[in-house]
C-alpha positions as CSV (number, residue, x, y, z in Angstrom):
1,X,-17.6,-76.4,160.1
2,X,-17.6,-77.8,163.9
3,X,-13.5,-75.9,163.7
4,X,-15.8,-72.3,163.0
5,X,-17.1,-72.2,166.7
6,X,-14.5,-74.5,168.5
7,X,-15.5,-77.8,168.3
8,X,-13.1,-80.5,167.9
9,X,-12.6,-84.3,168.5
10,X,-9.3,-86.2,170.0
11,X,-7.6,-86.9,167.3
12,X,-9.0,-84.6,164.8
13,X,-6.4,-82.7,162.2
14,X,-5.6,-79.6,162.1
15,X,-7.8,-77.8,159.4
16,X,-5.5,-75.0,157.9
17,X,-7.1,-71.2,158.0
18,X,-8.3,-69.9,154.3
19,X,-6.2,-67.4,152.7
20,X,-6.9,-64.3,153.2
21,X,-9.5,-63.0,150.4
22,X,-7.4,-60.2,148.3
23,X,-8.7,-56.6,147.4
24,X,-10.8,-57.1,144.5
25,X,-12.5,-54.1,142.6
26,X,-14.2,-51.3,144.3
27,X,-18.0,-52.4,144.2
28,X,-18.9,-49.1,144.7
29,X,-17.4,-48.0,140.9
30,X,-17.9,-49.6,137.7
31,X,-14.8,-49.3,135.0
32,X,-14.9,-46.5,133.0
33,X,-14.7,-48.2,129.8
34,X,-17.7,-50.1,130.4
35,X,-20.2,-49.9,127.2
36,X,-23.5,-49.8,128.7
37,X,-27.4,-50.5,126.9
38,X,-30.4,-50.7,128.7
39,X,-32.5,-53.6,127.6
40,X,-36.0,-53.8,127.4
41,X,-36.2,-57.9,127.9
42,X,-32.5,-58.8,128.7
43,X,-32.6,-55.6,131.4
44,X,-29.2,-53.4,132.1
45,X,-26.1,-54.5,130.7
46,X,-22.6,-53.0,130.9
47,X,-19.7,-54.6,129.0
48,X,-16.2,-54.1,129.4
49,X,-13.1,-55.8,128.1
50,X,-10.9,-55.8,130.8
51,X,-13.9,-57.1,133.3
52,X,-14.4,-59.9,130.9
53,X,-11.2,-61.7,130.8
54,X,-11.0,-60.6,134.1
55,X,-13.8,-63.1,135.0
56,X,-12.8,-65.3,132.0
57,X,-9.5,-65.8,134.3
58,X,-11.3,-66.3,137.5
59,X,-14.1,-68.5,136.4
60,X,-11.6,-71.0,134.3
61,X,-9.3,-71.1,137.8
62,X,-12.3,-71.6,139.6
63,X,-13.7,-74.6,138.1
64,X,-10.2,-76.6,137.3
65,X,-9.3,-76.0,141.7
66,X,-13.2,-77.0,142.7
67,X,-12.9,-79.8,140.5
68,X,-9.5,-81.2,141.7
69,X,-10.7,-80.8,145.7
70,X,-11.3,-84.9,146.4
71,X,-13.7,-83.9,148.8
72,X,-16.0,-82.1,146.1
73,X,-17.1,-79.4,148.3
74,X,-17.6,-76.7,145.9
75,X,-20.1,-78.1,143.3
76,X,-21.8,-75.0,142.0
77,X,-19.1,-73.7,139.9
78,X,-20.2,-71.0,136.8
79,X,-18.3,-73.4,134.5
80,X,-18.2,-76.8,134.4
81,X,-16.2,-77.3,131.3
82,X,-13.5,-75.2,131.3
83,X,-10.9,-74.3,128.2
84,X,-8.5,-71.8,127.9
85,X,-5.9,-70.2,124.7
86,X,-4.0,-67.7,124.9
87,X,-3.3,-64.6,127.4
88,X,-4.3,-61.6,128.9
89,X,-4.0,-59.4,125.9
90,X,-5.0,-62.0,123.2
91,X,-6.6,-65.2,124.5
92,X,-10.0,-66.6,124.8
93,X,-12.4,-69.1,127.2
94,X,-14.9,-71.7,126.4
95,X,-17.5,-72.4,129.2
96,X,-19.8,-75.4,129.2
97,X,-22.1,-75.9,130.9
98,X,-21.5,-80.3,130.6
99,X,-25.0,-80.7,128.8
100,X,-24.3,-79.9,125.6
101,X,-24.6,-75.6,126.3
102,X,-21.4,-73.1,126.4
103,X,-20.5,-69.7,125.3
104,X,-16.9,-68.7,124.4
105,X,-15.5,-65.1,124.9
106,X,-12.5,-64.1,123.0
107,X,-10.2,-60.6,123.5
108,X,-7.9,-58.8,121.5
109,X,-6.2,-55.2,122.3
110,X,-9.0,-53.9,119.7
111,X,-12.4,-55.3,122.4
112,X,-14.3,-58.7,122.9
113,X,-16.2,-61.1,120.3
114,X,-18.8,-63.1,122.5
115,X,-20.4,-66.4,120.6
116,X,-23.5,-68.1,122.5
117,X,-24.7,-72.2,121.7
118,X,-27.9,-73.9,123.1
119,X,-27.8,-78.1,122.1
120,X,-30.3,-78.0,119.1
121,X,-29.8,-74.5,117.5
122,X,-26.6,-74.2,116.2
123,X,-26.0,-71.8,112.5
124,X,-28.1,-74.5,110.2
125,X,-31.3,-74.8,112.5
126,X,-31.4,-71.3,114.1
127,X,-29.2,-69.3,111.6
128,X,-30.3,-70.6,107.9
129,X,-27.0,-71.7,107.0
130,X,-27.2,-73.9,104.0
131,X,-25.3,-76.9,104.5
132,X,-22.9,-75.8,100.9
133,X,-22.1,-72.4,102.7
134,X,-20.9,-74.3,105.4
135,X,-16.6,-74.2,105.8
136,X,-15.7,-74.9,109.3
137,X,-14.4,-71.2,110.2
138,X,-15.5,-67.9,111.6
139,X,-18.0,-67.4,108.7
140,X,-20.4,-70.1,109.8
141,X,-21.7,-68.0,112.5
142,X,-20.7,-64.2,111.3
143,X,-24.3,-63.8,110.8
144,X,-24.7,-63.5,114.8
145,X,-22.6,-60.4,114.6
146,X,-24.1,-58.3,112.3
147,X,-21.8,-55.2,111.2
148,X,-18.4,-56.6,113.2
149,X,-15.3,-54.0,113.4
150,X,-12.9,-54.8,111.2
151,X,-10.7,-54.6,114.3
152,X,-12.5,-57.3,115.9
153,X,-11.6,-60.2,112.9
154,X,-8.9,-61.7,114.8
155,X,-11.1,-61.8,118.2
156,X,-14.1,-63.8,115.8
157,X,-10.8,-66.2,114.6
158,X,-9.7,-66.6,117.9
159,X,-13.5,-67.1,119.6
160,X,-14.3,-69.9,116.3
161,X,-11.3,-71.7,116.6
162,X,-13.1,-72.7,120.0
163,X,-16.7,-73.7,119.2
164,X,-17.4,-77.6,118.5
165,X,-18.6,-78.4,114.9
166,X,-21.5,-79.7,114.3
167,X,-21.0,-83.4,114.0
168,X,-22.7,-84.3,110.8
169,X,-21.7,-81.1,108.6
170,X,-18.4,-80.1,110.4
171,X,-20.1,-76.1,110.7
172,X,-19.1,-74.3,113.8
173,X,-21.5,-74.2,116.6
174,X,-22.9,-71.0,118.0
175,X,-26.8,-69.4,118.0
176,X,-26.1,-65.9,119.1
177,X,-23.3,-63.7,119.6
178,X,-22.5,-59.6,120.4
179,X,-18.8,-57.6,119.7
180,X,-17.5,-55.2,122.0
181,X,-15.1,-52.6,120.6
182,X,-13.3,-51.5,123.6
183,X,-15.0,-48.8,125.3
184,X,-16.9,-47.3,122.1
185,X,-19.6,-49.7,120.9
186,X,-21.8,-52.6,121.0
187,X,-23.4,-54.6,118.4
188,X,-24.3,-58.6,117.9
189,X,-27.3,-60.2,117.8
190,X,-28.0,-60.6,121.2
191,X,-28.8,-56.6,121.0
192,X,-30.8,-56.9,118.1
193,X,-32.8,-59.7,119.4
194,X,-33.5,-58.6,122.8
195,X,-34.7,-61.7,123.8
196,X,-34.2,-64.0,127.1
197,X,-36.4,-67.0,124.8
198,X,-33.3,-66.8,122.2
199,X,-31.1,-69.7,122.5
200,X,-28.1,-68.9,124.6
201,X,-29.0,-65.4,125.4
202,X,-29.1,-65.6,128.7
203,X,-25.6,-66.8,129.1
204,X,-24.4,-64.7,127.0
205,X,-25.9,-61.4,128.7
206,X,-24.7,-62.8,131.7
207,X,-21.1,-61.1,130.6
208,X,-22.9,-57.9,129.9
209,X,-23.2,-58.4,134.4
210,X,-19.6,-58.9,135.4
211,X,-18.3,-54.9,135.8
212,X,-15.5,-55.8,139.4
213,X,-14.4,-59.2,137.3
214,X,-17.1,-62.0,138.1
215,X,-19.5,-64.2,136.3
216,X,-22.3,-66.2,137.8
217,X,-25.0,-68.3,136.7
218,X,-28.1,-70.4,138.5
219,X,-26.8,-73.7,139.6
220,X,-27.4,-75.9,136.3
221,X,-30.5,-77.6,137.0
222,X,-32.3,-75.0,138.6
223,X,-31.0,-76.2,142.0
224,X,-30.7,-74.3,145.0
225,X,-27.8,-73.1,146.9
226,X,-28.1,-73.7,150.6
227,X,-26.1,-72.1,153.3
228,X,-24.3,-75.1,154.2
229,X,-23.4,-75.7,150.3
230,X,-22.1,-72.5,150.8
231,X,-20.5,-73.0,153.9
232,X,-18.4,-76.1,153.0
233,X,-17.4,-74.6,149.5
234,X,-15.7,-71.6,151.8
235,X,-12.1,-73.0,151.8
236,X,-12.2,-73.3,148.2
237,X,-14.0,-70.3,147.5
238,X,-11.3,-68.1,149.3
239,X,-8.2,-70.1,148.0
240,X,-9.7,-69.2,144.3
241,X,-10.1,-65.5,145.3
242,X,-6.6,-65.2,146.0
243,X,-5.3,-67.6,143.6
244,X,-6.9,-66.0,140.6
245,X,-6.3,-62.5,141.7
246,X,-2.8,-63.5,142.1
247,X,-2.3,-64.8,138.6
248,X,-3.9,-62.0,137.5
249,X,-0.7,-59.6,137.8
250,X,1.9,-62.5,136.5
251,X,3.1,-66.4,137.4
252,X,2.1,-67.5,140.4
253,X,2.2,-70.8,143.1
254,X,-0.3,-72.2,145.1
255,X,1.5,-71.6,149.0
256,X,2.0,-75.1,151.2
257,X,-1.1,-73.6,153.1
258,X,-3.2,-73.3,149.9
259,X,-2.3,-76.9,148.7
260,X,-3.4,-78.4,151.9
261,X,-6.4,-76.6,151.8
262,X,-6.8,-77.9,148.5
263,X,-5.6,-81.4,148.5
264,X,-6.3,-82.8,152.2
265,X,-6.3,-86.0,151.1
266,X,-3.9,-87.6,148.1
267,X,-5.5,-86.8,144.5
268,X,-6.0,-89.0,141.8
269,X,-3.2,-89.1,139.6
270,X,-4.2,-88.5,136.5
271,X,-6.7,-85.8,137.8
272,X,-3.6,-83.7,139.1
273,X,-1.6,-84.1,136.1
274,X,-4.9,-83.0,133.8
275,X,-5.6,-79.9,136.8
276,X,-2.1,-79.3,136.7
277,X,-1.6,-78.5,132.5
278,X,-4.7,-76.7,132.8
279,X,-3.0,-74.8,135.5
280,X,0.2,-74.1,133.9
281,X,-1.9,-72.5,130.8
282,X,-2.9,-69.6,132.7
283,X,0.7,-69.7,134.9
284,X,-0.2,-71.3,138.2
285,X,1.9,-73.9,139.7
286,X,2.9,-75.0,142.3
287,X,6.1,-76.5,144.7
288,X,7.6,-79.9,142.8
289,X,5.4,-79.6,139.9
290,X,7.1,-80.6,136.9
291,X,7.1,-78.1,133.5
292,X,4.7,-79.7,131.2
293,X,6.0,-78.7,127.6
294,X,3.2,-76.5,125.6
295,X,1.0,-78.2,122.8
């Protein structure tokens, strides 16, 4: 911070300029597949696939690079447990919030399944499921997406194969959910419910508010973010701007510059190896890293 307006010490190193931040979306246009509904609780939504995994991407790079800086200076990440299957055209993201809350997004060619959780109201308590229906698979929680494409199957596959089951009865985990068939229509319970009081319908709407590729939440908590929290997460917060935008058009590596930004001081071991096959998944690397085989 002292660096900013020329301030330094004897002795002091050298802190290494941010990258430069990369040309994102024009702000000033919205994608023109974006399915839009105007909500009467849950206010003005606009989904659209591409914007989606766009911030899927982002989000995912975001927390596993804020969470391997050993000086922790960008702690009020949108995710703070991140997952990842899959690719561009067929993949799909779990987001956690580490307290026992997440939402997973999955994509196909076809559009996007969303499936919402809140700790407490999973398909049993909030959806009726008898514990005999239950079978561990996709049609534990179909009832949160009432009159789903048949296009859109292999998105709910892909988005169940990431919820946790429940552990006493094994059923999958989710409260609420919507479908997005690319650039046509809308449907879910999230629509039908309309509700910001419905377990994990805020998170999930929060995708319905990420048209030029980001999502953002409250800090967790109901903290506040202060100018300096803002101020030292800067470094990080530009080197995943240009990372992630990057690894959005193919493979990447994080630059020498970018890794001393990242990593001024030795990380833990283990930590780097976990960052770096979490890494590898969405293809980032980086100089000297060894190839982790795939699961």
């Amino acid at each position: 911070m002292l660096e900013k307006v020329g301030i330094t010490w004897p002795g002091s190193p050298k802190i290494p300029d941010p990258p430069p931040r990369p040309k994102g979306p024009n702000p000033f246009t919205r994608p023109p597949k974006t399915v839009r509904r105007q909500m009467f609780r849950l206010g003005y939504l606009g989904f659209d696939r591409d914007a989606i995994v766009r911030a899927a991407k982002r989000a995912y790079v975001e927390a596993v690079l804020a969470q391997l800086d050993p000086l922790k200076r960008y702690t009020f990440t949108v995710c703070v447990v991140p997952r990842w299957k899959g690719d561009l055209q067929r993949g799909a993201f779990y987001n956690s919030n580490g307290a026992g809350d997440y939402e997973v997004v999955a994509w196909t060619e076809a559009g996007v399944v969303g499936l919402g959780y809140q700790l407490g109201f999973g398909p049993i308590e909030h959806l009726g499921l008898s514990v005999d229906a239950v079978k561990g698979g996709p049609d534990d929680v179909r009832a949160t997406l009432p009159d789903l494409p048949a296009e859109l199957e292999p998105a709910l596959e892909l988005a169940s194969s990431m919820l946790v089951a429940g552990p006493v009865h094994g059923e999958k985990l989710a409260s609420i959910g919507f479908w997005l068939r690319d650039g046509e229509r809308l449907g879910g319970t999230l629509f039908d419910r309309d509700d910001r009081a419905v377990p994990g319908a805020l998170r999930l709407a929060t995708w319905g508010q990420v048209a030029w590729g980001t999502l953002w939440y409250p800090p967790h908590g109901g903290g506040h973010i202060t100018q300096a929290m803002l101020d030292r997460a800067e470094p990080i917060r530009d080197l995943v701007e240009a990372v992630a935008e990057r690894a959005l058009a193919g493979p990447t590596q994080l630059t020498a510059d970018e890794l001393a930004t990242l990593l001024p001081t030795p990380p833990d071991p283990e930590r780097l190896l976990a960052a770096q096959d979490m890494l590898q998944k969405v293809g980032i690397t980086w100089p000297g890293s060894p190839e982790i085989p795939p699961e």
